[in-house]
N, C-alpha and C positions, 0 to 999 in steps of 0.2 A: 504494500500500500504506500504510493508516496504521499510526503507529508508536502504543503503548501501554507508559508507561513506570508498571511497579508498585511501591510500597514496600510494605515487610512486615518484620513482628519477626518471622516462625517461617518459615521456607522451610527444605527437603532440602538434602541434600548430602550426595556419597561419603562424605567425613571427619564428616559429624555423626551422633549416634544418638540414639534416642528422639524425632525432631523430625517429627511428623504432615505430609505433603507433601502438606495439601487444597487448599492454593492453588497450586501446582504443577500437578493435574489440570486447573485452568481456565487458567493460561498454555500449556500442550501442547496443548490444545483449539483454543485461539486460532493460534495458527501454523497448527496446520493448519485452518484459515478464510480465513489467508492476510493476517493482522497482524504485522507485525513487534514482538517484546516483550522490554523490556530489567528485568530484575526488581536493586532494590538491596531486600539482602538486611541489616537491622541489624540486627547481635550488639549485646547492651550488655554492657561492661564493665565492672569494678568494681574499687574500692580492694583490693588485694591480702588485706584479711584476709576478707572475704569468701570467698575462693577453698581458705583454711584450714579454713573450718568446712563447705564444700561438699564438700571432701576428705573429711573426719571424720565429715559426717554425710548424706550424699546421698541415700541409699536411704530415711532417715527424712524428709528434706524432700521427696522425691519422693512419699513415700505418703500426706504430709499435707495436701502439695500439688497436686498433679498435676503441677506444673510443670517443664521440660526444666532441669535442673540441673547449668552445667559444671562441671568443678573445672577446666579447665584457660584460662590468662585469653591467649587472643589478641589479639594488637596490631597483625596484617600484613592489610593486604586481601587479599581472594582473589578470583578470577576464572575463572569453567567455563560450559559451556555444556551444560546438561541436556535431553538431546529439543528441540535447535534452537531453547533458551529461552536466552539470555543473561540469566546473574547473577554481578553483583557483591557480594562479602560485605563490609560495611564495620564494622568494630569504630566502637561510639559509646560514648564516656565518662556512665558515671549514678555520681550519688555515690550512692545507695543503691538496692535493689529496690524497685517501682513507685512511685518520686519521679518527677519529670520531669526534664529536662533544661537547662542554665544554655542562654544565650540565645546566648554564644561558641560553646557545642556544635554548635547550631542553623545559625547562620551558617556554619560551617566545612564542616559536611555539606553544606549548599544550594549552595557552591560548587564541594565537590566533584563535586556531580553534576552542572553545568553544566559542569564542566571533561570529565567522561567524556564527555558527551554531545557536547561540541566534536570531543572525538577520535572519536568512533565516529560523527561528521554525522549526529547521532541528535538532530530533533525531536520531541517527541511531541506527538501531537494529543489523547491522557487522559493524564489524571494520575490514580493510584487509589492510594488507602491504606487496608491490610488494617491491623486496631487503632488505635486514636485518640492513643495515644501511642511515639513524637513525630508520626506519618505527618500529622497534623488543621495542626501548623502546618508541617512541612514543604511539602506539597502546597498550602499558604493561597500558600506563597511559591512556589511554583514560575509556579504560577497566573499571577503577575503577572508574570514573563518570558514564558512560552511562549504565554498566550492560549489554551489546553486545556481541555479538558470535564475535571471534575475528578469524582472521588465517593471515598467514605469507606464502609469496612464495617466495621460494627458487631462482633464476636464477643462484646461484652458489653453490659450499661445503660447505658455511658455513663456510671454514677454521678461517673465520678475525674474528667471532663473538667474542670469548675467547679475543682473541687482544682489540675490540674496546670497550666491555663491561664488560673484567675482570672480578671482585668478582661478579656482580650484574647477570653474562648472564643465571644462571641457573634459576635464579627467576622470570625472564624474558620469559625465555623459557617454564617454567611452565604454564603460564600463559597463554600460546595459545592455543584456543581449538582446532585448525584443521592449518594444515601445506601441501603447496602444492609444488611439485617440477617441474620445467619445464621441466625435461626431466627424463629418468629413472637414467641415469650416474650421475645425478645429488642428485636423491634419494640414492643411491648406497654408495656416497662416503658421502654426508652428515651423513647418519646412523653408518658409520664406525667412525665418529667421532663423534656423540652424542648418538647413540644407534636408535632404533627404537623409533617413534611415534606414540603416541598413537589412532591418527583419523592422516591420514592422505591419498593421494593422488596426481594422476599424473596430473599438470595444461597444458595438451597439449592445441596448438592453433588450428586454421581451419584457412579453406578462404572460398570464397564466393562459394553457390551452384552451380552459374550458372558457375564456373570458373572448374567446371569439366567436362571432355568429356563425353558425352551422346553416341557417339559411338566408335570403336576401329578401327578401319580399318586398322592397324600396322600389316605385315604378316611380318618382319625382315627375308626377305630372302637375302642371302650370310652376309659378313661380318659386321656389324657395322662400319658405316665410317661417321655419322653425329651427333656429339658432340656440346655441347653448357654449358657454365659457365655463372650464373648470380648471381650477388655480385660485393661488395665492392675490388675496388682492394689492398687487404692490406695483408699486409706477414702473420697475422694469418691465411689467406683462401687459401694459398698454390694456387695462380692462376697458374703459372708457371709451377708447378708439371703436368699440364693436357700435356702442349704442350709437354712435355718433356716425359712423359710418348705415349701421341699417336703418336710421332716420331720414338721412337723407338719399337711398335707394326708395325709399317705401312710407314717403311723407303723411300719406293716407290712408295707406294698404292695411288690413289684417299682416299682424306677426307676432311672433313668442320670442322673448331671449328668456332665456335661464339661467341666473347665475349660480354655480356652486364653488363653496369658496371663504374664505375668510378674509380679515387685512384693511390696514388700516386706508387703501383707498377706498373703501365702503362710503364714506362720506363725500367724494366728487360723484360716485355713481349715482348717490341717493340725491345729492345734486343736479346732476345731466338729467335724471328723471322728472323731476319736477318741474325744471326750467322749458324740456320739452311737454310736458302734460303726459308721460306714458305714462302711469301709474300701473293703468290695466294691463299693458304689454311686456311690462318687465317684473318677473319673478327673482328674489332675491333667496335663497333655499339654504345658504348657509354652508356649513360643513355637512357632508352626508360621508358615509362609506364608501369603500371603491366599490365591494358588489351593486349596493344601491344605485350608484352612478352610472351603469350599467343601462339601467330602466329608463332614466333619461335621457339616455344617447339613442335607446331604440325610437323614442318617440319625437328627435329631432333631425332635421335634414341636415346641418352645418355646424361641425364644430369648427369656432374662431378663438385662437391663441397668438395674437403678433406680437411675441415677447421679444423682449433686447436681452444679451446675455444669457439664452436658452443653453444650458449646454448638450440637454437631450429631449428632455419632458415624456415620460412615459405614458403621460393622457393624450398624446397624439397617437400612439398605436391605438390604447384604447378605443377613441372614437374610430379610426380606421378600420380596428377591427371590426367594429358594430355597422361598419359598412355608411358611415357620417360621411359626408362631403367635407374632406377638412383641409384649411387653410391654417399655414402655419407661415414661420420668418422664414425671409430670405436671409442668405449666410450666416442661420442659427446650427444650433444643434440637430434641427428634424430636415435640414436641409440636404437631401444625396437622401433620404431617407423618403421622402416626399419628393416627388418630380412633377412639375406643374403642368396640368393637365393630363397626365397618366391616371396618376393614383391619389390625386390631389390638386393643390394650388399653393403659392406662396407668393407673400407680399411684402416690402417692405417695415418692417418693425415700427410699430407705432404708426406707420400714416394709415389714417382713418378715410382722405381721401380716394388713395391706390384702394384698399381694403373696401371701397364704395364701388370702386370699378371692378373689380374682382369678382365681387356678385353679380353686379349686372352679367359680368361676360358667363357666370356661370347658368343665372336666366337666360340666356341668349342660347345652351345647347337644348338640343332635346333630351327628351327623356330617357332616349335608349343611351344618347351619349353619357348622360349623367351614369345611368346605371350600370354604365362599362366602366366608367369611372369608380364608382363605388366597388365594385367586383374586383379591381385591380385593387383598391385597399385591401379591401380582405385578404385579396393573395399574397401581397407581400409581406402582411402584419403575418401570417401561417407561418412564414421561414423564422420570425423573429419572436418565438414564445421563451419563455424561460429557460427551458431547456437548451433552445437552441443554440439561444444566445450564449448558455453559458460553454457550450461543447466548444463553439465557435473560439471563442475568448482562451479556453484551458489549451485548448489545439494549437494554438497559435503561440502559444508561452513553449510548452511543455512537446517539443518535436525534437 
């Protein structure tokens, strides 16, 4: 049985909230393939005043930012085992938000995790790190103890590497034998600034098989008039853009948006509602379940997500798979993932204009074309369920 030991700055847990579990779905995958996987999970922590103004201002830094924002500063490890996944949660000391780490930091983690691994007789044969900071030098080091097939996934450009590793990042960089990118835009701009790699690959997610429609029954006759947003509601996801965009397609017309969702732009939406007079046309439904979420995607024609800074978003297969006519960002995360006008559409991030035109030209096909369209979602979401995703991802390391 090889062992696979992962690091990562965002992984689940009981006690945590708002914290996306996509690399989670590919450690659960993996055990059940029959890898043993020990995941260290780093929180960073921060100088105590920090933790003041996250108190004070959290719901404002979360919608400015997207980012998981504690106010509360831990200093204990933790230890659980999720769906026969072993993690460890290690608190690691950063003097400020995306600075890097002193090189004491460094050392003291790398030992830590030799020392767990002595107690758990946990070799591993990869070493993988999900974001490049600290994962790019911790894994450099691990490397030269254990003799491991190493890789690094990408969720951004790369830009800060230079920044937070200066002289040392090409020796670093060298060092990985396989490098995976979350999305194509992602691979795209990375290479533009470090050149191409030498093994590397797309780390796309999945969901679950049963979460795809098994049949189509979507005929999209006359206009498109039943929209649906599900997401955080935060100013990188351009929530507001929809209403404002299918307001002026459809000044008059019968139509549905549905939001599901939380965040502190809840307050411009509830805004743009009023100022427009929908009150009857916009549903506001809150947080729901993913199963649940399900039921509303059957019962609408268009999912709309034209987020900034996507680096994948899993409710775009989602709707895809429920066979939704979905419109997602150009040079995001779902972009090479979505092809405009195959198996979807995509429009510039945020303009509510383009995203006005985008419906039009989608009323402008017929129905049969629509529903080729829709069919093509569904096929391509089939190749990218959990499973697949995760075979794809271990395949591509471990050769």
């Amino acid at each position: 049985m090889k062992k696979i030991l992962l690091l990562t700055t965002i992984y689940p847990a009981p006690d945590l909230k708002y914290v996306t579990p996509c690399v989670h779905y590919f450690t659960k995958e993996w055990v059940k393939m029959g890898y043993e996987v020990k995941v260290i999970h780093y929180q960073a922590i921060y100088p105590r005043f920090f933790y003041l103004l996250a108190k004070l201002f959290r719901d404002l830094i979360a919608s400015k930012t997207g980012a998981v924002v504690f106010t509360k500063r831990e200093k204990a490890d933790k230890h659980y085992i999720m769906e026969d996944v072993t993690v460890y949660r290690l608190p690691i000391f950063k003097r400020i938000p995306h600075g890097g780490y002193t090189k004491n930091v460094i050392q003291k983690q790398v030992a830590k995790i030799i020392q767990l691994n002595r107690d758990d007789d946990f070799t591993p044969d990869i070493v993988i790190g999900h974001f490049s900071n600290p994962q790019l030098e911790i894994v450099n080091e691990l490397k030269k103890i254990y003799k491991a097939r190493t890789c690094i996934i990408m969720h951004d450009d790369g830009s800060s590497i230079k920044r937070i590793y200066k002289h040392n990042y090409l020796s670093y960089m060298n060092s990985v034998d396989t490098w995976g990118f979350r999305s194509m835009p992602i691979k795209r701009k990375f290479e533009e600034n470090f050149g191409r790699q030498k093994n590397s690959f797309l780390c796309y997610s999945g969901i679950p098989e049963n979460y795809i429609a098994t049949q189509n029954n979507r005929t999209f006759s006359g206009n498109i008039n039943m929209f649906v947003y599900v997401g955080e509601f935060i100013v990188r996801k351009h929530p507001v853009a929809l209403i404002d965009a299918v307001y002026e397609v459809y000044p008059e017309d019968d139509y549905q948006i549905s939001y599901i969702g939380n965040g502190a732009e809840i307050t411009n939406i509830k805004h743009v509602i009023t100022s427009y007079k929908i009150e009857n046309k916009v549903s506001l439904l809150g947080f729901m379940p993913r199963k649940e979420i399900l039921n509303i995607l059957d019962k609408s024609d268009c999912f709309v997500m034209i987020s900034s800074g996507e680096t994948f978003g899993l409710v775009y297969l989602e709707a895809m798979g429920r066979g939704c006519l979905t419109i997602g960002s150009k040079n995001e995360g779902i972009d090479g993932v979505i092809r405009h006008g195959y198996n979807g559409f995509l429009c510039e991030a945020g303009n509510a204009s383009e995203l006005s035109a985008v419906i039009k030209h989608i009323n402008s096909l017929t129905p049969s074309e629509r529903k080729q369209i829709s069919i093509n979602a569904i096929n391509t979401v089939k190749e990218l369920t959990d499973f697949n995703a995760a075979k794809e991802y271990i395949t591509s390391v471990d050769y």
